[in-house]
mmCIF file as gemmi writes it, N, C-alpha and C atoms, coordinates in Angstrom:
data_model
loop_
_atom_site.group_PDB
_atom_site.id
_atom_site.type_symbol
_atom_site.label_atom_id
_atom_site.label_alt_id
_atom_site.label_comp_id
_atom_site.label_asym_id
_atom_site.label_entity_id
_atom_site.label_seq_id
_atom_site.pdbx_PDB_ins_code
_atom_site.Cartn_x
_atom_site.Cartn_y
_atom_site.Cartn_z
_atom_site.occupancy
_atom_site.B_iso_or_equiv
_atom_site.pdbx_formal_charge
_atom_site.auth_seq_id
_atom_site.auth_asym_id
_atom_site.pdbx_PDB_model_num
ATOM 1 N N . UNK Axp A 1 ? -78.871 61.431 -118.287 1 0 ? 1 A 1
ATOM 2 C CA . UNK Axp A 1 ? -79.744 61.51 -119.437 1 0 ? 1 A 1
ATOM 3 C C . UNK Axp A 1 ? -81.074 62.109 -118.992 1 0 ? 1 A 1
ATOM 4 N N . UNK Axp A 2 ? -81.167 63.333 -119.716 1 0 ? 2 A 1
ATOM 5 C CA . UNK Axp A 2 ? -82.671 63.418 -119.615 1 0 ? 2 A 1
ATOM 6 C C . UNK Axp A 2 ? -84.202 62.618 -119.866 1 0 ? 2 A 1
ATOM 7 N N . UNK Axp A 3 ? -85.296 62.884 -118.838 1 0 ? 3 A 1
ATOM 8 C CA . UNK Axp A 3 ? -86.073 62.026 -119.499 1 0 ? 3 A 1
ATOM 9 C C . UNK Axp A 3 ? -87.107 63.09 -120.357 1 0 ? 3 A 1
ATOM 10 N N . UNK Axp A 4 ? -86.861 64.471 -120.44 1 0 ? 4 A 1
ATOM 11 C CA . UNK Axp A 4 ? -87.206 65.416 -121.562 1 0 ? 4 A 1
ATOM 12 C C . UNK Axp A 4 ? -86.72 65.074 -123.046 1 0 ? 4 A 1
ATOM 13 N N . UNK Axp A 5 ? -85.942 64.325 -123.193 1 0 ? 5 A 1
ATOM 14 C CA . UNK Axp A 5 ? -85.859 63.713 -124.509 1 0 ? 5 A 1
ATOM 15 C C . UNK Axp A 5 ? -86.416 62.987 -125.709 1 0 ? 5 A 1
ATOM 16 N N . UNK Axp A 6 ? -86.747 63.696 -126.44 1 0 ? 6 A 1
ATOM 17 C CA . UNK Axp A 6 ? -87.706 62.243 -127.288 1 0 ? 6 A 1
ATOM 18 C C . UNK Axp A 6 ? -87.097 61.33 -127.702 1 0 ? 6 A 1
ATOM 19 N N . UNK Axp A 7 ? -87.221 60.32 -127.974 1 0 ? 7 A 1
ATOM 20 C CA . UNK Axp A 7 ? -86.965 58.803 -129.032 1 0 ? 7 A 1
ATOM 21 C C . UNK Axp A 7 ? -85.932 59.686 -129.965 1 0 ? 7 A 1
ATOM 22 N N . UNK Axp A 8 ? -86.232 60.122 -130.88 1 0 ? 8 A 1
ATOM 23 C CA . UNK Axp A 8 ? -85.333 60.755 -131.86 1 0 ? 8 A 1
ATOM 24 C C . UNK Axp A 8 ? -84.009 61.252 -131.594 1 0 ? 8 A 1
ATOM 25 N N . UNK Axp A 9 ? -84.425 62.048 -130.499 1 0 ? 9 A 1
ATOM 26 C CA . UNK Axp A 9 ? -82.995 62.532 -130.269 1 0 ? 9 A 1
ATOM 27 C C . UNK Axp A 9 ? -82.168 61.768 -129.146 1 0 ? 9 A 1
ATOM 28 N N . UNK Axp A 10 ? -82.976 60.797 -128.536 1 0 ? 10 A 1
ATOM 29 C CA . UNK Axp A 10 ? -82.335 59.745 -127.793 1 0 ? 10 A 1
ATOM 30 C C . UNK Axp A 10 ? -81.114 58.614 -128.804 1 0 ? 10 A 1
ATOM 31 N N . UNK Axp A 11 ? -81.866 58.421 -129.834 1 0 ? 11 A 1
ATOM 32 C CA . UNK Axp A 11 ? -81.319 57.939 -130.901 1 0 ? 11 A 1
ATOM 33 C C . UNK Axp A 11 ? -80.295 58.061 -131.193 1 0 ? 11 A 1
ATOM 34 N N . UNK Axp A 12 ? -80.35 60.002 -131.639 1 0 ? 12 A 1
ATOM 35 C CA . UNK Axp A 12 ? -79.092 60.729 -132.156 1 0 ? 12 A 1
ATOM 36 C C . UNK Axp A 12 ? -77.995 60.706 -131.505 1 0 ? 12 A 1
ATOM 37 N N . UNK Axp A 13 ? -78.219 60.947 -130.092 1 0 ? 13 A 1
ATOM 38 C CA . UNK Axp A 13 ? -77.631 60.813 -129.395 1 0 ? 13 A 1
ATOM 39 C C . UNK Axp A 13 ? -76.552 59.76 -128.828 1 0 ? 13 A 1
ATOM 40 N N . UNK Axp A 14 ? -77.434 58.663 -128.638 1 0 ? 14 A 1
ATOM 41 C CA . UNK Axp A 14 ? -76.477 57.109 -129.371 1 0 ? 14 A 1
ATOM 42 C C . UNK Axp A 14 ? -75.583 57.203 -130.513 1 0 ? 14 A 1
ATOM 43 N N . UNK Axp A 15 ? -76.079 57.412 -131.694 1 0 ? 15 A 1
ATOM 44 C CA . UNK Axp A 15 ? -75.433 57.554 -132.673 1 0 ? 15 A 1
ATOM 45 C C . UNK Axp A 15 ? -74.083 58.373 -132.792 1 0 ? 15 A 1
ATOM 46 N N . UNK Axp A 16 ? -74.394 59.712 -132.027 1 0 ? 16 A 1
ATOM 47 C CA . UNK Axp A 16 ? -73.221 60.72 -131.682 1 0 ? 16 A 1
ATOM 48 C C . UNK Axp A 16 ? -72.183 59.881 -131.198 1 0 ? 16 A 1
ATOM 49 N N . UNK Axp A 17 ? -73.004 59.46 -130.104 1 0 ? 17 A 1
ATOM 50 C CA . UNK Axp A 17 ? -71.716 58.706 -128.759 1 0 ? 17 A 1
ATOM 51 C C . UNK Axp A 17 ? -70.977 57.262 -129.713 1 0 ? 17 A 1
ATOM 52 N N . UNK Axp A 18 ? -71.481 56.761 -130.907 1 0 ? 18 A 1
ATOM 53 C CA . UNK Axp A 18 ? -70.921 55.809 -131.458 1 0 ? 18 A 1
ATOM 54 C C . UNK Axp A 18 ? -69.609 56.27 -131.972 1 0 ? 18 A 1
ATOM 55 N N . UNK Axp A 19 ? -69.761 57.403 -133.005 1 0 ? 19 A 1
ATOM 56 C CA . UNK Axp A 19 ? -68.769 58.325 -133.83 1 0 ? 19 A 1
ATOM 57 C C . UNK Axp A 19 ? -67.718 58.505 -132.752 1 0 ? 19 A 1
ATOM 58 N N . UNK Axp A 20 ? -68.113 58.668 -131.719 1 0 ? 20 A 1
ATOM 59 C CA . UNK Axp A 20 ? -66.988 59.826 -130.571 1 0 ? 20 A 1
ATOM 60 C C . UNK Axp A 20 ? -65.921 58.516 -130.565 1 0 ? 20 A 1
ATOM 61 N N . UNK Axp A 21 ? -66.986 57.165 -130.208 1 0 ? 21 A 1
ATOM 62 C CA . UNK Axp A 21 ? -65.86 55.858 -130.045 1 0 ? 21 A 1
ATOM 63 C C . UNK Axp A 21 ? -65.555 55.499 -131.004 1 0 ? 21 A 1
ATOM 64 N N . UNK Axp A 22 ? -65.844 55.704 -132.174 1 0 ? 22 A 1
ATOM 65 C CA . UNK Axp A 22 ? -64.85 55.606 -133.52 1 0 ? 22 A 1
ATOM 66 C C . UNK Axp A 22 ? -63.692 56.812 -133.263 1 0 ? 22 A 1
ATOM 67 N N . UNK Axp A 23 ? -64.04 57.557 -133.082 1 0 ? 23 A 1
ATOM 68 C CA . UNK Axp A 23 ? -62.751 58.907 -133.231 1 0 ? 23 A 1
ATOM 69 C C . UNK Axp A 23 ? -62.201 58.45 -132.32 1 0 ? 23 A 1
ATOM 70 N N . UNK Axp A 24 ? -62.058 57.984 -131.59 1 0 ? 24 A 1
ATOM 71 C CA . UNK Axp A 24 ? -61.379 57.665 -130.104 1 0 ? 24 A 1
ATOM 72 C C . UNK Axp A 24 ? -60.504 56.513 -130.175 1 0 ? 24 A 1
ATOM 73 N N . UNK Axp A 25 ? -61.23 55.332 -130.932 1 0 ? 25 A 1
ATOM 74 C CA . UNK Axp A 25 ? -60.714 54.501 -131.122 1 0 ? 25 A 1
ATOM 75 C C . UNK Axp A 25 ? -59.212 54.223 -132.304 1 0 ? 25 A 1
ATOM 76 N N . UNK Axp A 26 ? -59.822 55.277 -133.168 1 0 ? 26 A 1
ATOM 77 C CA . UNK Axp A 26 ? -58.837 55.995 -134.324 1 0 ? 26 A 1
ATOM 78 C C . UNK Axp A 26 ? -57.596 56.292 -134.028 1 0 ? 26 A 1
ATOM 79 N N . UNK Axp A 27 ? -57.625 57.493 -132.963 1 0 ? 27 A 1
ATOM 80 C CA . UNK Axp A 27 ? -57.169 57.629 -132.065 1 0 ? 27 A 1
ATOM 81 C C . UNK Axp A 27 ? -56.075 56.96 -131.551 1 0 ? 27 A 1
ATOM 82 N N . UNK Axp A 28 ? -56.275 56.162 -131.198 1 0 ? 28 A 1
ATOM 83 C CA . UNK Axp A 28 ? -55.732 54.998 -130.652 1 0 ? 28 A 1
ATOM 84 C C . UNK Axp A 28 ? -55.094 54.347 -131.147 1 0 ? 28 A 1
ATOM 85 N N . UNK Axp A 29 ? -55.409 54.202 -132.202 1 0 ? 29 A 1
ATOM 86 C CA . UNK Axp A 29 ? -54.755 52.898 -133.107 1 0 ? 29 A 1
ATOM 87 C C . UNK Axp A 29 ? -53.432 53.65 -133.59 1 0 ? 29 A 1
ATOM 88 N N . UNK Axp A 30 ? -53.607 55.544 -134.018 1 0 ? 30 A 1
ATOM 89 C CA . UNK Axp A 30 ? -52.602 56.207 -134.119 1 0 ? 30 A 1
ATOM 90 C C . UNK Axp A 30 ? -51.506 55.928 -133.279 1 0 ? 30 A 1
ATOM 91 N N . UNK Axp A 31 ? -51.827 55.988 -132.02 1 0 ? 31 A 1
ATOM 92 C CA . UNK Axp A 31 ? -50.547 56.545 -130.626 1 0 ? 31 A 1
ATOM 93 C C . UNK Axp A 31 ? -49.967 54.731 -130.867 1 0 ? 31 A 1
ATOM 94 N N . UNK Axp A 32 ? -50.556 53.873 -130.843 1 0 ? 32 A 1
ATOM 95 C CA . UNK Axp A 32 ? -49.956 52.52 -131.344 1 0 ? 32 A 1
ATOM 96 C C . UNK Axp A 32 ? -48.896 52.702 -132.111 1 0 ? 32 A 1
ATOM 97 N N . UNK Axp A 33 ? -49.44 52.938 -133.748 1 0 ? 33 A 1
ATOM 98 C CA . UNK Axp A 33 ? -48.347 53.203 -134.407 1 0 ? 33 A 1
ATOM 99 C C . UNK Axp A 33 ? -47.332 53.529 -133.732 1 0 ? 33 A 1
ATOM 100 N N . UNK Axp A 34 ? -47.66 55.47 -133.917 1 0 ? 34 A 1
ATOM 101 C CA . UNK Axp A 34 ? -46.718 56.123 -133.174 1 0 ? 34 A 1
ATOM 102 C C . UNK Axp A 34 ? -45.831 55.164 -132.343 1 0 ? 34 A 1
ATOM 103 N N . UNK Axp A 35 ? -46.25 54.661 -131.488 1 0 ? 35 A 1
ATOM 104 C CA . UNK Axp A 35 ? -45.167 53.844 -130.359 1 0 ? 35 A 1
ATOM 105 C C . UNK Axp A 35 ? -44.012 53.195 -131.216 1 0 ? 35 A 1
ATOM 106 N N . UNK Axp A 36 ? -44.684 51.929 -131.923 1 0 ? 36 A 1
ATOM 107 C CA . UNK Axp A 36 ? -44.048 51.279 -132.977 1 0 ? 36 A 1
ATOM 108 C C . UNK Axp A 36 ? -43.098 52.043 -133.319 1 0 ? 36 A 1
ATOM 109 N N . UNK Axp A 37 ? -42.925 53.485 -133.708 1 0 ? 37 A 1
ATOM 110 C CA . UNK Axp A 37 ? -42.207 53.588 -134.492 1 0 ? 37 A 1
ATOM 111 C C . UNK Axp A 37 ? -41.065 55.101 -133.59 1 0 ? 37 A 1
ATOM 112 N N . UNK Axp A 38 ? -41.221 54.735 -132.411 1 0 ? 38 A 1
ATOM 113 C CA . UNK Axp A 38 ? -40.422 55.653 -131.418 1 0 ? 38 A 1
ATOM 114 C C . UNK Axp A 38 ? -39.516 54.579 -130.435 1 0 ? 38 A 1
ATOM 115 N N . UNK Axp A 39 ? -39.307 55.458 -129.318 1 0 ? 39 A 1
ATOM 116 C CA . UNK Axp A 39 ? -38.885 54.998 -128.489 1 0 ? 39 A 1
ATOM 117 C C . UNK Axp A 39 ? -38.149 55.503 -126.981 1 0 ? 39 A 1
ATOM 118 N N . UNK Axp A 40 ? -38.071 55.445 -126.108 1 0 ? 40 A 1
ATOM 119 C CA . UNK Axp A 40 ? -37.9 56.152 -124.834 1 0 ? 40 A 1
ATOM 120 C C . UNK Axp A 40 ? -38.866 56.576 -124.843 1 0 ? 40 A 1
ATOM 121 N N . UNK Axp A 41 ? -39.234 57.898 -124.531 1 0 ? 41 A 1
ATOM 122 C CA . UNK Axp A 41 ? -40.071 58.5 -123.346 1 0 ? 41 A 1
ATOM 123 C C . UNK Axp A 41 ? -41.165 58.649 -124.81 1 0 ? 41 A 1
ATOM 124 N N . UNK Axp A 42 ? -41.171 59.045 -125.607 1 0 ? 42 A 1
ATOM 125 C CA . UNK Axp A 42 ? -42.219 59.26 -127.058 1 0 ? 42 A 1
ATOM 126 C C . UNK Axp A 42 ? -42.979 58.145 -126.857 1 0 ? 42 A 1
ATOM 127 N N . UNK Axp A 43 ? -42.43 56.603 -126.964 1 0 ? 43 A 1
ATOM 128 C CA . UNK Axp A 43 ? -42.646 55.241 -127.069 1 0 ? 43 A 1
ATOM 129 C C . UNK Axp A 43 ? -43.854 55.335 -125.444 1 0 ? 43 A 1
ATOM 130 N N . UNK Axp A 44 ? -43.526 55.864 -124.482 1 0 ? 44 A 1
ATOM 131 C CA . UNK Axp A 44 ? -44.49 55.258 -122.846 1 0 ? 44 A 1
ATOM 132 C C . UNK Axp A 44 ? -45.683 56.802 -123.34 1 0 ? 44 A 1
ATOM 133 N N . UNK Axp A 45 ? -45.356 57.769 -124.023 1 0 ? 45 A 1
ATOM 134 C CA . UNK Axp A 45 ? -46.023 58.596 -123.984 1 0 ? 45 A 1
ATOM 135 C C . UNK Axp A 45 ? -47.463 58.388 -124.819 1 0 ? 45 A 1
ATOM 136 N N . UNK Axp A 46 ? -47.123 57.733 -126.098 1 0 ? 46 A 1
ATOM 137 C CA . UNK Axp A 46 ? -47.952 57.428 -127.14 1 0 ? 46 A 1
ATOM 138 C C . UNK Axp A 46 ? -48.665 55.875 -126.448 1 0 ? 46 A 1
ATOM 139 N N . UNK Axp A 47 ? -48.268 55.488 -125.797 1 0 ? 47 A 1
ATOM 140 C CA . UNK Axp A 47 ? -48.528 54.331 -124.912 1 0 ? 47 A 1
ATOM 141 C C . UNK Axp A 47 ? -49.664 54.452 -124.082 1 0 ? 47 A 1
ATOM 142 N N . UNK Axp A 48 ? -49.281 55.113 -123.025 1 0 ? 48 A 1
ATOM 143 C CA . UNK Axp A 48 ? -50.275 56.303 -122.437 1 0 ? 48 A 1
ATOM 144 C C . UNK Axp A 48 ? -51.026 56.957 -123.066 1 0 ? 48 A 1
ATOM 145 N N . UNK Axp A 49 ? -51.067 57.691 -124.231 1 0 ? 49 A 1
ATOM 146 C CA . UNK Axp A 49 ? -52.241 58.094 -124.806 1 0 ? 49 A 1
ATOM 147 C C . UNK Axp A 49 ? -53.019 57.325 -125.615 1 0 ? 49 A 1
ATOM 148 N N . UNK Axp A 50 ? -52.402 55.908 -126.016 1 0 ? 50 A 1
ATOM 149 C CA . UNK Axp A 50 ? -53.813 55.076 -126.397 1 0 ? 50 A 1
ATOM 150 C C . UNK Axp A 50 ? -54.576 54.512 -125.603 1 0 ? 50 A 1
ATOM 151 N N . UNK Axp A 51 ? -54.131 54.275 -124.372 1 0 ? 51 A 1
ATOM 152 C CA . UNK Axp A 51 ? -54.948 53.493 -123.232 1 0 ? 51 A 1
ATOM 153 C C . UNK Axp A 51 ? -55.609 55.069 -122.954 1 0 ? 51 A 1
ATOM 154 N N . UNK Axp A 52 ? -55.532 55.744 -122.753 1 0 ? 52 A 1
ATOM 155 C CA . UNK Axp A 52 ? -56.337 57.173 -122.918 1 0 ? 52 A 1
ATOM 156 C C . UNK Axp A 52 ? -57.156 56.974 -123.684 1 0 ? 52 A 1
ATOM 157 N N . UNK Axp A 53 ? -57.114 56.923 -124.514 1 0 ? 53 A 1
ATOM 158 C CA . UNK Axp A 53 ? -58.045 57.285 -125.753 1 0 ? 53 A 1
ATOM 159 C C . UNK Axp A 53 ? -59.254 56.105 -126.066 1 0 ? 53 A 1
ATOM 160 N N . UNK Axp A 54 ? -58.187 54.631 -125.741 1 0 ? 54 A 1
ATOM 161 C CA . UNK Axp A 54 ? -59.123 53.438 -125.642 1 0 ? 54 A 1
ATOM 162 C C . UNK Axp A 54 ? -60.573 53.657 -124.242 1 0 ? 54 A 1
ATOM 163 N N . UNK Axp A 55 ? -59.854 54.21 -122.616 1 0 ? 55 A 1
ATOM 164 C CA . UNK Axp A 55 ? -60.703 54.278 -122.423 1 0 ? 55 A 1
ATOM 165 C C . UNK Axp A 55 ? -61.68 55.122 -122.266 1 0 ? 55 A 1
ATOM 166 N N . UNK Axp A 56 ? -61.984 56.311 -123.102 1 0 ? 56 A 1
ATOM 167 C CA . UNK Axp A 56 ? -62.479 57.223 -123.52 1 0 ? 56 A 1
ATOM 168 C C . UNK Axp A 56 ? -63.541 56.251 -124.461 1 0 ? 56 A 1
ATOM 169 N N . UNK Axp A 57 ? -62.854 55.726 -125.568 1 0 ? 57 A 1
ATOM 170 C CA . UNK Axp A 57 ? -63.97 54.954 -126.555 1 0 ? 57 A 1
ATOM 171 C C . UNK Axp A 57 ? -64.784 53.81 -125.513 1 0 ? 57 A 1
ATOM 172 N N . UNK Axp A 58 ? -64.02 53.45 -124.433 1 0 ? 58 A 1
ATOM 173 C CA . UNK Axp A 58 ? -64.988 52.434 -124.07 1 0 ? 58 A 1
ATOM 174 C C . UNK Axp A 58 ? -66.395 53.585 -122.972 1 0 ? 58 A 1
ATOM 175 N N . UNK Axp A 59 ? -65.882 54.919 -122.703 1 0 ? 59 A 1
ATOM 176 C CA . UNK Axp A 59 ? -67.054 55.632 -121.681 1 0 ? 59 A 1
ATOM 177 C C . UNK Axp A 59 ? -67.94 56.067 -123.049 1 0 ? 59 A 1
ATOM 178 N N . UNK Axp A 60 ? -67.799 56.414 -124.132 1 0 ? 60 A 1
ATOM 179 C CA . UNK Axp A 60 ? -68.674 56.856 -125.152 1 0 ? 60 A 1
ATOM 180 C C . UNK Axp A 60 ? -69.854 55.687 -125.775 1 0 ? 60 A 1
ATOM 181 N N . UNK Axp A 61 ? -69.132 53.964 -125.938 1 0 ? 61 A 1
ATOM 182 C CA . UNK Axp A 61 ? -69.834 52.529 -125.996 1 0 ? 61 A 1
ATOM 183 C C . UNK Axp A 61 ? -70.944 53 -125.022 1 0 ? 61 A 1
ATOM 184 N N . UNK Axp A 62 ? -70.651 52.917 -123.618 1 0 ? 62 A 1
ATOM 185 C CA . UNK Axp A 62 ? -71.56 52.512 -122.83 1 0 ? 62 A 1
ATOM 186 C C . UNK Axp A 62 ? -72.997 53.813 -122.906 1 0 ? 62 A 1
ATOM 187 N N . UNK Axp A 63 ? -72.265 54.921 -123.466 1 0 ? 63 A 1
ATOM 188 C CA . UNK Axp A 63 ? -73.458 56.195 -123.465 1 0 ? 63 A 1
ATOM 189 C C . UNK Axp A 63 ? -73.691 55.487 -124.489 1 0 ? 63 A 1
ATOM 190 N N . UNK Axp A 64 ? -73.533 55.227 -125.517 1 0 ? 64 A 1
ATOM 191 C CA . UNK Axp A 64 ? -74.234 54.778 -126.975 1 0 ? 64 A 1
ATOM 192 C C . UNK Axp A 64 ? -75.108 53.779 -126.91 1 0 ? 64 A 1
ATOM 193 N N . UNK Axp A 65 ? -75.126 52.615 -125.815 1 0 ? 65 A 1
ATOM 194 C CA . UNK Axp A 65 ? -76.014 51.441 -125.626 1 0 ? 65 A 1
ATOM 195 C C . UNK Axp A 65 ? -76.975 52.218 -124.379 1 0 ? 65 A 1
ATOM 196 N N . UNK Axp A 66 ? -76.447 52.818 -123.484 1 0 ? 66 A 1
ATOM 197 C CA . UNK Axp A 66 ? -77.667 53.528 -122.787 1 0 ? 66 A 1
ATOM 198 C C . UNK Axp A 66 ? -78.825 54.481 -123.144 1 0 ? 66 A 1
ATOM 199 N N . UNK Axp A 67 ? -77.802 55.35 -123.901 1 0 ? 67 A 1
ATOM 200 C CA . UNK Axp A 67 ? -79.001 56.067 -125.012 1 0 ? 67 A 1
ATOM 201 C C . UNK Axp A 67 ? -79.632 55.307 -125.402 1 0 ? 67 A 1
ATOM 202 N N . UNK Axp A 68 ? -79.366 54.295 -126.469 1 0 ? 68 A 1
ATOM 203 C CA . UNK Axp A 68 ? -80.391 53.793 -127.585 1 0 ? 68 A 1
ATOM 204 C C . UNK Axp A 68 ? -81.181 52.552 -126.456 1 0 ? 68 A 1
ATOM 205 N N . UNK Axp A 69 ? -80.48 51.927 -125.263 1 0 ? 69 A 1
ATOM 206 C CA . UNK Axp A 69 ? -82.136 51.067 -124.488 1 0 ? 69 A 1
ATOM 207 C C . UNK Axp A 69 ? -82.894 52.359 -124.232 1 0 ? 69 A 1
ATOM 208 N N . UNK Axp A 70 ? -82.658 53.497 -123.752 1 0 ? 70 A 1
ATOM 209 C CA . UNK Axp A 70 ? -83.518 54.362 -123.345 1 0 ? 70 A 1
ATOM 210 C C . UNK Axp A 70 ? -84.401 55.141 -124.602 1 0 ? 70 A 1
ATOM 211 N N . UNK Axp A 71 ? -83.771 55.012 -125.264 1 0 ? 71 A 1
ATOM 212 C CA . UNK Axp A 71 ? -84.778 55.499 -126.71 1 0 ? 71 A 1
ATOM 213 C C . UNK Axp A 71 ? -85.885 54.413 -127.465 1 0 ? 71 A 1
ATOM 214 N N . UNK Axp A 72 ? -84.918 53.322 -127.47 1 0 ? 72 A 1
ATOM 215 C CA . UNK Axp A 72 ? -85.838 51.758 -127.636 1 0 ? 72 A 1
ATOM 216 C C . UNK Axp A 72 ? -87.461 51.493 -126.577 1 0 ? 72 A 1
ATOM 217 N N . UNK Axp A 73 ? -87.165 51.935 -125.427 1 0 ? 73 A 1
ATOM 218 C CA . UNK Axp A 73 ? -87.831 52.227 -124.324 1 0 ? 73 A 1
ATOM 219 C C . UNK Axp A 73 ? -88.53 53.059 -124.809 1 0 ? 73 A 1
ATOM 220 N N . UNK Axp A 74 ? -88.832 54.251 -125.117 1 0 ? 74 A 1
ATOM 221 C CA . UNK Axp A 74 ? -89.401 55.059 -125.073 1 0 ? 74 A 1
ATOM 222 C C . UNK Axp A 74 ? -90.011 54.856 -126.509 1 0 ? 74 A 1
ATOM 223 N N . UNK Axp A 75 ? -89.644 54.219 -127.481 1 0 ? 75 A 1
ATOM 224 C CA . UNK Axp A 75 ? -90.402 54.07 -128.728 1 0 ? 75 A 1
ATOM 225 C C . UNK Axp A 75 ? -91.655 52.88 -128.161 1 0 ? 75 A 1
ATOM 226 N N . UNK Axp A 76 ? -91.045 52.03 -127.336 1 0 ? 76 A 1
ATOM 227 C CA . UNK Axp A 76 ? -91.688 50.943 -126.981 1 0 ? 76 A 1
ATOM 228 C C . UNK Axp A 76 ? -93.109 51.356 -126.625 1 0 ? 76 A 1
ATOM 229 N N . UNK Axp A 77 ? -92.752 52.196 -125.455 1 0 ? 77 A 1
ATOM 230 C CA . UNK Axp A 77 ? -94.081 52.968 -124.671 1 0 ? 77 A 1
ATOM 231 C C . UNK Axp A 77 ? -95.19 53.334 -125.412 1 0 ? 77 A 1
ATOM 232 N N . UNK Axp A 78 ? -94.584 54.025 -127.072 1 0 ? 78 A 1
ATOM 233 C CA . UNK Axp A 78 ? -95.799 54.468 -127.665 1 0 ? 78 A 1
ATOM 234 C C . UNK Axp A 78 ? -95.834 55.909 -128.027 1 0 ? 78 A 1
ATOM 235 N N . UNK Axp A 79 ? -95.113 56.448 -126.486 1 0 ? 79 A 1
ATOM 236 C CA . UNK Axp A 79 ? -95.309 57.91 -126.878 1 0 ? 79 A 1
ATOM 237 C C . UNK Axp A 79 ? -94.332 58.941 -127.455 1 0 ? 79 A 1
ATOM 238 N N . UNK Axp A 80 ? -93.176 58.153 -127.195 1 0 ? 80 A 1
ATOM 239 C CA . UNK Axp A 80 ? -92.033 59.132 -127.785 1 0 ? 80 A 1
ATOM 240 C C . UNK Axp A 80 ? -91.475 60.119 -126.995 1 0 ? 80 A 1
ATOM 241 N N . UNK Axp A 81 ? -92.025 59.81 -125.804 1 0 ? 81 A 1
ATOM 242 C CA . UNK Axp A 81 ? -91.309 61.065 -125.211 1 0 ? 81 A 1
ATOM 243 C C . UNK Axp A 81 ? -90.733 60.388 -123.998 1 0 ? 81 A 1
């Protein structure tokens, strides 16, 4: 993370990384189905791509809470930047 960033777009940025772990998580819940409703190699494949995808949503969480302490931070300071 840059510290050229202002508050604002530190924000946005959080916010982005929230969406990504919604899409991700979406995601996920798909290849579930999917599994449910396969079997053999389709069934370990869709298997594999939700634990993919789950931990994808969990690396996008942790940018989304780092952004926003670091933007929280920086509103704190006063200056915004």
């Amino acid at each position: 993370m840059s510290d050229d960033k202002s508050t604002l777009e530190k924000m946005g940025d959080a916010a982005g990384a929230k969406l990504k772990e919604g899409a991700d998580r979406a995601r996920a819940a798909g290849h579930e189905i999917a599994s449910g409703l396969t079997d053999g190699a389709s069934r370990l494949e869709n298997n594999a791509e939700a634990a993919v995808d789950r931990g994808k949503a969990e690396v996008h969480n942790a940018e989304a809470h780092a952004e926003y302490r670091e933007g929280k931070r920086e509103a704190q300071d006063g200056d915004g930047h």
